[in-house]
VEXTI-94725 format. One record per residue (C-alpha): residue number from 1; x, z, y. Coordinates in Angstrom, 2 decimals, m for minus. Example, Ala and Ser with C-alpha at 12.3 -4.5 7.8 and 13.67 -1.06 7.14 Angstrom:
// VEXTI-94725
<fifi><nr>1</nr><px>12.30</px><pz>7.80</pz><py>m4.50</py></fifi>
<fifi><nr>2</nr><px>13.67</px><pz>7.14</pz><py>m1.06</py></fifi>
END
This chain:
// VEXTI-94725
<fifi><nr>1</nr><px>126.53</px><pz>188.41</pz><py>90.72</py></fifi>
<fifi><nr>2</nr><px>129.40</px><pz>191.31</pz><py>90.13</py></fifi>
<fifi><nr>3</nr><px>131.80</px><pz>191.35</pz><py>87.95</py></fifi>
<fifi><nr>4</nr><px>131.05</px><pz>194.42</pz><py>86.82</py></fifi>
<fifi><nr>5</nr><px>127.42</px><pz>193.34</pz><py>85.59</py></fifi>
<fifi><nr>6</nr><px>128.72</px><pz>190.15</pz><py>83.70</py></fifi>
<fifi><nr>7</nr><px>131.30</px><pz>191.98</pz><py>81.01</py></fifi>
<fifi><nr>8</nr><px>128.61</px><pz>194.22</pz><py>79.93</py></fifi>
<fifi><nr>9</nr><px>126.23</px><pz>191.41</pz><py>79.33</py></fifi>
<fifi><nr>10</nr><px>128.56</px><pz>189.00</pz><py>77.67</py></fifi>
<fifi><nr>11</nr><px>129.82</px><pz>191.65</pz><py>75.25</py></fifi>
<fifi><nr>12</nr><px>126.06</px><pz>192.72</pz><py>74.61</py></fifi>
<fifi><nr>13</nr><px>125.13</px><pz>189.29</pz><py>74.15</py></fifi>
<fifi><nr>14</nr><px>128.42</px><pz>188.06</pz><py>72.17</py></fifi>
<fifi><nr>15</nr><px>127.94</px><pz>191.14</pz><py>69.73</py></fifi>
<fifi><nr>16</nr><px>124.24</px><pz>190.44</pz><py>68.52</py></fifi>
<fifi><nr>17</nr><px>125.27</px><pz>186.61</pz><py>68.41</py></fifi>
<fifi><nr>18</nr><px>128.02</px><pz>188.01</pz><py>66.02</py></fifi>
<fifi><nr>19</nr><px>126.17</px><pz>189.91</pz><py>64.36</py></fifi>
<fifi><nr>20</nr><px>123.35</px><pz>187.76</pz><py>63.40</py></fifi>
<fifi><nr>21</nr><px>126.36</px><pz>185.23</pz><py>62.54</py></fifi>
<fifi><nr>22</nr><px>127.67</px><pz>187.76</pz><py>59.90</py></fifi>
<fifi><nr>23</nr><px>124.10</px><pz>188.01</pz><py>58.87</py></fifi>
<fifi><nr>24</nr><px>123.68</px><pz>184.64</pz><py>57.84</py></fifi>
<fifi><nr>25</nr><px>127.01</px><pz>183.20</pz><py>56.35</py></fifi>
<fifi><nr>26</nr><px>127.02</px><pz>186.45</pz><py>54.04</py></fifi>
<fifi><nr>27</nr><px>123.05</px><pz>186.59</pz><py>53.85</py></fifi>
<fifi><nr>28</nr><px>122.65</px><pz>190.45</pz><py>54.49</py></fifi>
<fifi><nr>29</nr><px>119.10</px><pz>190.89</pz><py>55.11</py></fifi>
<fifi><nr>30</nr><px>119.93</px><pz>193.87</pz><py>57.48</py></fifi>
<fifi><nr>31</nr><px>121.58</px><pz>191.02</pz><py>60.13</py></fifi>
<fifi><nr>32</nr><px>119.65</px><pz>188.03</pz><py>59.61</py></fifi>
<fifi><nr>33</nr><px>117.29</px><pz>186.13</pz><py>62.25</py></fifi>
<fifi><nr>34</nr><px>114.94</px><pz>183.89</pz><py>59.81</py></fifi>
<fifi><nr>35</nr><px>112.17</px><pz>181.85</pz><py>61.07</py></fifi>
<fifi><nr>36</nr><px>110.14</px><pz>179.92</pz><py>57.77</py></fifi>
<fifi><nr>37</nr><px>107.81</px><pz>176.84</pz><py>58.49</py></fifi>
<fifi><nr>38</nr><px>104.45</px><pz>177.39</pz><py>56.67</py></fifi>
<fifi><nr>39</nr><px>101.51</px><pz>175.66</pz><py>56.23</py></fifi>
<fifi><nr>40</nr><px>99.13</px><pz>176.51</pz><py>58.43</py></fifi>
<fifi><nr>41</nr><px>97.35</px><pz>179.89</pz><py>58.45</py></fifi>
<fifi><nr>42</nr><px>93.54</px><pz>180.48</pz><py>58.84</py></fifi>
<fifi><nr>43</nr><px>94.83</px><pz>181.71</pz><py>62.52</py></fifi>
<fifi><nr>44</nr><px>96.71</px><pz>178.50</pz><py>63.23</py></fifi>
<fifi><nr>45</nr><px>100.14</px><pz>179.52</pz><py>63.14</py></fifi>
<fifi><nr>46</nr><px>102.91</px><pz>178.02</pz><py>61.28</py></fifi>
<fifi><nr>47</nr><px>105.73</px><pz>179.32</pz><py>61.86</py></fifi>
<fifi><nr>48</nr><px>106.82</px><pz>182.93</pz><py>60.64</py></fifi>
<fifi><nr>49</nr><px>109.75</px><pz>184.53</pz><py>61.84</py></fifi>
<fifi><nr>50</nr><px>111.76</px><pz>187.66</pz><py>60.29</py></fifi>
<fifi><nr>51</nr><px>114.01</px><pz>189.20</pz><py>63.21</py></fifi>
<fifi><nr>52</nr><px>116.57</px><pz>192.26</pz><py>62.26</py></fifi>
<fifi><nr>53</nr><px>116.70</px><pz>194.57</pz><py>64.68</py></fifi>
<fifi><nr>54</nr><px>120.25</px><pz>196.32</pz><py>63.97</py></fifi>
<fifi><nr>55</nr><px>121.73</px><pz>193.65</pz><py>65.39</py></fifi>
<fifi><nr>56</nr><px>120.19</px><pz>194.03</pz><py>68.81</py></fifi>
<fifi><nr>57</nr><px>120.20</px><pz>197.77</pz><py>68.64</py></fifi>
<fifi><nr>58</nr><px>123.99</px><pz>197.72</pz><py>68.09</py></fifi>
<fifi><nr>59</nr><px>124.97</px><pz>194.89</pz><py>71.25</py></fifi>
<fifi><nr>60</nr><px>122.72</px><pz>196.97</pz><py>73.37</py></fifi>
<fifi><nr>61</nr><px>125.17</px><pz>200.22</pz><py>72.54</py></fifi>
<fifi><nr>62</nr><px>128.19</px><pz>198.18</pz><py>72.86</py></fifi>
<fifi><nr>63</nr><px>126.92</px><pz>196.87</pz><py>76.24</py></fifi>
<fifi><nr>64</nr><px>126.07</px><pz>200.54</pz><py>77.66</py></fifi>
<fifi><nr>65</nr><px>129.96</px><pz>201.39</pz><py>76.29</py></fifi>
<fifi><nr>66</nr><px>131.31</px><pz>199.02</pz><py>77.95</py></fifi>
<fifi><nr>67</nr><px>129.47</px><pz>199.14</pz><py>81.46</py></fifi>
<fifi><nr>68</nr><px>130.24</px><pz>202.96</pz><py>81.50</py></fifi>
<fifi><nr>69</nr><px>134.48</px><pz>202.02</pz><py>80.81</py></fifi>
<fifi><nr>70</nr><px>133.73</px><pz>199.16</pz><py>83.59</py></fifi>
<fifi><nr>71</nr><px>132.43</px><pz>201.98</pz><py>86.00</py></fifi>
<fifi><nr>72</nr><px>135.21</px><pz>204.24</pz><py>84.99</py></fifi>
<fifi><nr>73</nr><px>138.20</px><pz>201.65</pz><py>85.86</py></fifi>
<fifi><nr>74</nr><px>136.37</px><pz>200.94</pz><py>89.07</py></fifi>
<fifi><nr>75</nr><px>136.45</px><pz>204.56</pz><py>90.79</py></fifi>
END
């Protein structure tokens, strides 16, 4: 793989992992991946997850900014 495909990924990546990190040792609802374990349901499930979606929203910005700079510096 490029270079120039692996900076924008880990920086994507790094910044929802950082997020959801901030999320959960302050316990901001907003930033917070939660999955419960419930007894199970009449449709046989048992586990039920509550997923924030800022946090991806955000990484995927900051991995579009950064791709663009990494495109810049290369021309």
């Amino acid at each position: 793989m490029r270079k120039s495909l692996w900076f924008p990924l880990l920086s994507s990546f790094g910044t929802m992992g950082l997020l959801y990190l901030i999320g959960f040792i302050f316990d901001l609802s907003i930033l917070e991946f939660k999955i419960f374990q419930n007894e199970p349901l009449k449709d046989g499930s048992l586990l039920d997850a509550e997923i924030a979606l800022l946090p991806i929203a955000i990484g995927l910005v900051v991995g579009f900014i950064v791709e663009r700079r990494v495109k810049v510096q290369n021309k």
